[in-house]
N, C-alpha and C positions, 0 to 999 in steps of 0.2 A: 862478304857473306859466304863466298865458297868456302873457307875452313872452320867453318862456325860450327857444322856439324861435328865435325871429326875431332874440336878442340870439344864441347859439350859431351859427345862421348869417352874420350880420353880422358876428362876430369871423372865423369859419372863413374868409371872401372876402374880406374886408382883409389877413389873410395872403396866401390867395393870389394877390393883385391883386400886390400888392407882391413877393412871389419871381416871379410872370412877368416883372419888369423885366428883370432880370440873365439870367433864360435867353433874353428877346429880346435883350439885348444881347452875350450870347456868338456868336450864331447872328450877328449885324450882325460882330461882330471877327473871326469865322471865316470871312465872305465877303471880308475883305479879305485875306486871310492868302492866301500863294502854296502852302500845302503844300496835297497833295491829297487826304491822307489828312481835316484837317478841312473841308477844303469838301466834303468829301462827305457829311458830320453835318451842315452848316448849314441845310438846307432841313428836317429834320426839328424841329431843333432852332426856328426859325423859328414852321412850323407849331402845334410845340405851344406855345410862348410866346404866340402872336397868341390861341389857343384858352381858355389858362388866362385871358387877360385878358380877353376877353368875357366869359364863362362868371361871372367872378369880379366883374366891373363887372355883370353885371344881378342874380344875388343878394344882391349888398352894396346895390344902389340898392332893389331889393324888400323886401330883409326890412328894411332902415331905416326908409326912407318909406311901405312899405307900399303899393308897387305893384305890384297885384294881374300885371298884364300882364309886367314885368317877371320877375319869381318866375317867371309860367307860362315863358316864353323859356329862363329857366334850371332850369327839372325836365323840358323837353322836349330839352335838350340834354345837361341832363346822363343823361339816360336813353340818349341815346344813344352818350355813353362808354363806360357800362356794358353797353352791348349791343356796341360795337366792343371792347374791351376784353375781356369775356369770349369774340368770337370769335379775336381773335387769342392768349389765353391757350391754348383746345384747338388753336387751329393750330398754334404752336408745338409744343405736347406732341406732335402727330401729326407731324410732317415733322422734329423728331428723337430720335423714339424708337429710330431705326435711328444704326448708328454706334458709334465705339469704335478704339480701338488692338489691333495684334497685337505681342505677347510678343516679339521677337526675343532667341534663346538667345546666354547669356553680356552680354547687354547691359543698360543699366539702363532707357534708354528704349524705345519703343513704338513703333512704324512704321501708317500707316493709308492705306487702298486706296480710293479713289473709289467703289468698286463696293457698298461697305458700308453709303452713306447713301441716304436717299432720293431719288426720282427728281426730284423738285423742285427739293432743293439744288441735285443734279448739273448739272442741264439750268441753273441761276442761274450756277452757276461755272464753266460752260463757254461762257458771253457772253463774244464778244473784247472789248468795250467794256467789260464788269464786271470782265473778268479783268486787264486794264489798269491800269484805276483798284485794284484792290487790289494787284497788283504794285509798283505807284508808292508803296502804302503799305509796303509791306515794306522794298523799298528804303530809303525814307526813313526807317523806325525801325532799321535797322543792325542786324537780328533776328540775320545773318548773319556780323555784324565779327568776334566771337570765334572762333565753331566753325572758323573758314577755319583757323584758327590753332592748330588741336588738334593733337595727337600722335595715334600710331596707337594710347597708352594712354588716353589723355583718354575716348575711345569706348568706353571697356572700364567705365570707372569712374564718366562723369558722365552726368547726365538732360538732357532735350533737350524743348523744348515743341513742341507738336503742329508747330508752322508751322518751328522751326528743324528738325524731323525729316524734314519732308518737300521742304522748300526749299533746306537748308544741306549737304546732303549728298547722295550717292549711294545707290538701295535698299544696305540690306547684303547681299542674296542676288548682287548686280553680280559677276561675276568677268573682271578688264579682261587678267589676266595671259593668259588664254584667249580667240582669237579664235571660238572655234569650235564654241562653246557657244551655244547657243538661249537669251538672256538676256532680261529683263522690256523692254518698249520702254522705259521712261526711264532704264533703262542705258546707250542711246544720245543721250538727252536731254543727261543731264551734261556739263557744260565747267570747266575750272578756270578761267575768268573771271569775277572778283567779282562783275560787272553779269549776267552768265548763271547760273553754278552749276545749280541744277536745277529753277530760275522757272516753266519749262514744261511738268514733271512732273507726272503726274498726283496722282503721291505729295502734290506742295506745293500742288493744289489739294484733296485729304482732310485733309491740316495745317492751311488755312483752316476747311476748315467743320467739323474737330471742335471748334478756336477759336467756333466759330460755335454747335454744338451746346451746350457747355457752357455760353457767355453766355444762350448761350437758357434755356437749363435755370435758371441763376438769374435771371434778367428772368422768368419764367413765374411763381417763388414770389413774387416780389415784386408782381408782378400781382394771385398772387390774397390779398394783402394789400392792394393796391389797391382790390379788388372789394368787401369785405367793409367798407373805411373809405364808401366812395365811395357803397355800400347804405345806410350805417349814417347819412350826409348827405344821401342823397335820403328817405329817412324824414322826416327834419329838416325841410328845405324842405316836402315836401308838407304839416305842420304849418303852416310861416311862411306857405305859400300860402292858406292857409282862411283867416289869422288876417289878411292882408291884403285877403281878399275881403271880411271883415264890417268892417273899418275903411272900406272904402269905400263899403258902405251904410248909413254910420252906426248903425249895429248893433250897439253895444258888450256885451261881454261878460257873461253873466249877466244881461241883462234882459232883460225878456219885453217881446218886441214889438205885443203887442197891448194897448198903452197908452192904445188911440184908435180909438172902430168909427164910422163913417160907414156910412150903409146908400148902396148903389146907386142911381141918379136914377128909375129906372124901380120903385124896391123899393115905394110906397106903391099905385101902380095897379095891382100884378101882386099884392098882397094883399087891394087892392078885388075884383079880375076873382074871384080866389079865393073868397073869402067871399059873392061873388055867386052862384056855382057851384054853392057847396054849400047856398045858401038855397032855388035853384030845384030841384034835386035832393032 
């Protein structure tokens, strides 16, 4: 059982040495790519790639060879996965706990209000720069090709996801027949032009981030399955790390070290001065 840890860890960072290649190298093909929706995943993507491969090179070089310093490097970093990782898992859960669709009657899908998410989202999605770069995404995955093309039954009958609800269409409270009606501001947002529609509504920026809510909300469980694997291999290492500390003071297992007593240089005169002591006393 002594090497059980340090073989358990040495397999665990061989795998993951090896899957960091292919996520560095998506994050490399995504920066060369012209769409904007993936170069805006590459720096993350990048980041964690560069990360798994340290993290996963100094435990496979520690618990193999048994060095002690290396090990340390990777339980002081992996500790602090687990501590960014558990904060971003309650962040999430707090910034969208708020959020959600409203019912519209006689309809199958859902309509959602800016006003309903937290103040954090709101103030992210209302970056001209942010809101750009996700519009550019929209655009380019053609969320919008079909719905342009419905019937005025099609709306009666089909479902609509958060982003085509809020983007591909007009609020349905809109009434264009009436000028004269006090209507929602992005009733006047709308255009029937494909590149326009209602990009600028606020409606199609509560579209993104309930898209945004709900990814969270599965990236959060998956987290804290993350957390519990990621505990369960720092346990491990702090094992490999002891076991690599006594291979490096030749201290093998199960022997008693005190195989060998040498007394101190000074030990036969400080036993003289003693016994003199207690003669004159």
């Amino acid at each position: 059982m002594y090497r059980l840890s340090n073989t358990v860890i040495g397999f665990l960072n061989l795998f993951t040495l090896l899957a960091s290649i292919p996520i560095i190298g998506a994050g490399l093909w995504m920066a060369r790519s012209s769409t904007t929706c993936e170069s805006f995943l590459q720096t993350p993507l990048l980041i964690l790639g560069f990360i798994i491969l340290i993290v996963s090179l100094a435990g496979f070089i520690g618990a193999c060879f048994h060095v002690a310093w290396a090990l340390w490097v990777y339980l002081v970093i992996m500790l602090l996965l687990i501590g960014t990782l558990l904060a971003l898992t309650v962040f999430g859960f707090v910034v969208t706990s708020r959020g959600g669709g409203s019912v519209v009657a006689g309809r199958v899908y859902s309509e959602f209000h800016l006003d309903n998410y937290s103040s954090w989202l709101r103030k992210r999605i209302k970056d001209p720069h942010y809101w750009m770069t996700v519009k550019s995404c929209i655009l380019g995955s053609k969320a919008c090709a079909k719905v342009v093309l419905w019937t005025p039954s099609d709306y009666l009958s089909k479902d609509l996801s958060p982003v085509q609800s809020g983007c591909c269409k007009p609020p349905t409270s809109c009434n264009y027949a009436s000028t004269m009606v006090d209507q929602e501001s992005d009733c006047y947002r709308w255009n029937n032009d494909p590149n326009i529609l209602c990009y600028e509504c606020d409606s199609c920026k509560a579209g993104v981030l309930e898209d945004v809510r709900r990814n969270w909300h599965k990236i959060s469980v998956l987290n804290i399955v993350m957390l519990l694997v990621l505990i369960g291999i720092y346990c491990i290492g702090c094992c490999a790390f002891q076991n690599a500390k006594r291979a490096e003071s030749d201290y093998p297992y199960g022997e008693n070290r005190m195989y060998k007593s040498r007394p101190r240089w000074d030990y036969h005169w400080r036993r003289w001065m003693y016994d003199r002591r207690h003669q004159l006393y």
